[in-house]
C-alpha positions as CSV (number, residue, x, y, z in Angstrom):
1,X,14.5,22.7,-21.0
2,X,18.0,23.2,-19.6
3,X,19.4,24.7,-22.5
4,X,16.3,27.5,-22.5
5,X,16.9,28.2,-18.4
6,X,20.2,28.7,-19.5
7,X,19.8,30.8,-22.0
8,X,17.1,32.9,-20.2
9,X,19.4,33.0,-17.4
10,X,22.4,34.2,-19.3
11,X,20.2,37.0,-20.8
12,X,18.9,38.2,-17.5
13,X,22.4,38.6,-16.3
14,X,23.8,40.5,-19.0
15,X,20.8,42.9,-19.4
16,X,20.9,43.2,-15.5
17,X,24.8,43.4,-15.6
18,X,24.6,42.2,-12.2
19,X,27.8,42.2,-10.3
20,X,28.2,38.8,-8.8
21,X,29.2,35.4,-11.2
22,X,26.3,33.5,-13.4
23,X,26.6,30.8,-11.1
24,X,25.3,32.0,-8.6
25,X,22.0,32.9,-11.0
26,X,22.0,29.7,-12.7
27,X,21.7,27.5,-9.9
28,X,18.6,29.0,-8.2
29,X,16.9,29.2,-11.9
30,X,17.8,25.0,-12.8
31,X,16.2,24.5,-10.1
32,X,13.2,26.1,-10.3
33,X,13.2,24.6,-14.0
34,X,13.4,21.1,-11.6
35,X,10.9,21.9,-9.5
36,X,7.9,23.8,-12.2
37,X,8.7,21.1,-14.8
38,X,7.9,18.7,-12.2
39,X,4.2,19.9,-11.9
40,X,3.9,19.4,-15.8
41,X,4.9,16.2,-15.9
42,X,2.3,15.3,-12.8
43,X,-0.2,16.6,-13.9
44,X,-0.5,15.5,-17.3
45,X,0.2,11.6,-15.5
46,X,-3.1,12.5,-13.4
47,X,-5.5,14.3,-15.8
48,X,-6.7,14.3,-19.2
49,X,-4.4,15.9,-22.1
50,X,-6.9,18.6,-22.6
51,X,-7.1,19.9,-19.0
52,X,-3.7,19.3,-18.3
53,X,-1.9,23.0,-19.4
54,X,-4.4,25.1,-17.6
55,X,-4.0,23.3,-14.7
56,X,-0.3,23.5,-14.7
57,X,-0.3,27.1,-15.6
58,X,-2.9,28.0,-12.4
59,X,-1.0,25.7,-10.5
60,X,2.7,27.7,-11.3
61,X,0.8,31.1,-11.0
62,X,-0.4,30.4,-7.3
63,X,2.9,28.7,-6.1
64,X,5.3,30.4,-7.8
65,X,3.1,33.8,-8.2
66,X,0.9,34.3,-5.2
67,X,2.5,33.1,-2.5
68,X,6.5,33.4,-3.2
69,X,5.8,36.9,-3.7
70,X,8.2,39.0,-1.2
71,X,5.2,41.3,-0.4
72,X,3.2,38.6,1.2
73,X,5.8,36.1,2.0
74,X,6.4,38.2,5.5
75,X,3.0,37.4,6.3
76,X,3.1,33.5,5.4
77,X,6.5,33.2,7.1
78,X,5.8,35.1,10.7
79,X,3.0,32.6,11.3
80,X,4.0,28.8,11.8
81,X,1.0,27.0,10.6
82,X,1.4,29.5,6.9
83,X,5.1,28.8,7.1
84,X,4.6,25.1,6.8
85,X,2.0,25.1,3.8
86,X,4.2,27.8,1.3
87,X,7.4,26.3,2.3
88,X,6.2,22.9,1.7
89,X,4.2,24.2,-2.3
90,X,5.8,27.5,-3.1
91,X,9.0,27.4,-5.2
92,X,10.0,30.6,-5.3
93,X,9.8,30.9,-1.5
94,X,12.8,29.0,-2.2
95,X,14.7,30.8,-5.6
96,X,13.9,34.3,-4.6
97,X,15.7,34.1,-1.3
98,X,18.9,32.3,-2.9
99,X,18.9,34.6,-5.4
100,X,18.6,37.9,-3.6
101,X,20.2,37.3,-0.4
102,X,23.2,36.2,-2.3
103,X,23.0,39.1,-4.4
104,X,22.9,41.3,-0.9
105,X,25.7,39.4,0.5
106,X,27.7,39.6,-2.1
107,X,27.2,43.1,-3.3
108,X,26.7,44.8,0.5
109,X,24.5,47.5,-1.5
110,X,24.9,51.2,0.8
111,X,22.1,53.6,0.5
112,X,21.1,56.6,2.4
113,X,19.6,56.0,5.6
114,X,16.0,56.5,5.1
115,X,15.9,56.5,1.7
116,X,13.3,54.7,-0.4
117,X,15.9,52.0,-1.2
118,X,17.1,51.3,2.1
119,X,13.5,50.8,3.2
120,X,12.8,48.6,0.4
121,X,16.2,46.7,1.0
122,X,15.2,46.4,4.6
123,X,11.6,45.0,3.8
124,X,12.7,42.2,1.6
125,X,15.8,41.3,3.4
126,X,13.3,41.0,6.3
127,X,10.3,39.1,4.5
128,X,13.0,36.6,2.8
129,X,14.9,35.7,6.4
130,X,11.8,35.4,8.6
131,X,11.2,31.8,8.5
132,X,12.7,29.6,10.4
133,X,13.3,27.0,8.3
134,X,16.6,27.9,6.8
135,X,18.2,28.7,9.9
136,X,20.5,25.8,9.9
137,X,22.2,25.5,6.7
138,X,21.1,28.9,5.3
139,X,18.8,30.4,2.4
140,X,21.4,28.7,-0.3
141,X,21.5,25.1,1.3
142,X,18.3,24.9,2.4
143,X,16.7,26.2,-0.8
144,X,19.0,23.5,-2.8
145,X,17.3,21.0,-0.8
146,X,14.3,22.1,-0.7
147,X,14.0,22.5,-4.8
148,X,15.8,19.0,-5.3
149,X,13.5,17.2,-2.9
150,X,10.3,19.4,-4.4
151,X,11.2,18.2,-8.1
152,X,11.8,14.6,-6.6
153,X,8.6,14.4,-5.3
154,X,6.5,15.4,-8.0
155,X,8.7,12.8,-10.3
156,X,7.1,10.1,-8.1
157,X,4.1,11.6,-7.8
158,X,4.1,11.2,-12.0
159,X,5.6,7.7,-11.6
160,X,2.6,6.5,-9.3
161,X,0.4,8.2,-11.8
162,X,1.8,6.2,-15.3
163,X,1.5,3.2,-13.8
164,X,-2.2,3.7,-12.0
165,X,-3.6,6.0,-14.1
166,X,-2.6,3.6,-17.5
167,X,-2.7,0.1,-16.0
168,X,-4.4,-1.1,-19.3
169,X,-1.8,0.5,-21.4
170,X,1.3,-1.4,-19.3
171,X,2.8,-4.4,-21.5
């Protein structure tokens, strides 16, 4: 699995030719790979084989799709109660900030004042810095921690469910 995030993340950045060092794109995508493998390997401790990929795929589409997705992530964020649930299940509320806020660090893109890029650059910088809970170490700490301790979880979440879920298969 690491060799494939690498590989996908070494394509990305030299079709993108981004301007900023592979690094700083690898780390955010390892651990996302931590975090997404991490619902694979609970669920299928927790359900039947047959169910278990369909689960996993709905599970990655909601918290990696639905509600890490910059146009709603404003929404979830300005609102305490929402800002609690997706920071606690959403992964790429996470990645996407620690990947394009670095980006926008780094880079300082200019654009005309008013234009359609500035707008959007505004927008997302905006939706991606609202919450509150990154305010203390910042979007590339915080999103560390939060993806190590998200993939940590769900490991013991599959460990409780090998030895519950298969009691008459332990030795």
């Amino acid at each position: 699995v690491g060799m494939q995030c690498f590989l996908f993340t070494a394509l990305y950045y030299e079709f993108r030719q981004i301007h900023v060092g592979f690094f700083w794109y690898l780390v955010p995508n390892m651990l996302v790979v931590w975090a997404a493998s991490g619902w694979g390997l609970a669920v299928s401790a927790w359900v039947p084989p047959a169910h278990g990929p369909f689960i996993v795929s709905l599970i990655v589409f909601v918290v990696c799709g639905l509600l890490g997705n910059p146009m709603n992530l404003a929404q979830f964020l300005s609102n305490p109660a929402l800002e609690v649930g997706v920071s606690l299940i959403s992964i790429t509320r996470w990645s996407i900030p620690m990947s394009f806020l670095m980006q926008v660090d780094l880079t300082d893109p200019k654009y005309p004042e008013g234009s359609a890029e500035d707008t959007s650059l505004g927008y997302y910088k905006y939706a991606l810095e609202v919450g509150t809970w990154e305010n203390k170490y910042g979007y590339w700490w915080t999103g560390i921690f939060a993806l190590f301790i998200y993939g940590n979880v769900l490991r013991v979440i599959t460990y409780l469910g090998l030895v519950f879920r298969n009691r008459d298969k332990q030795v």
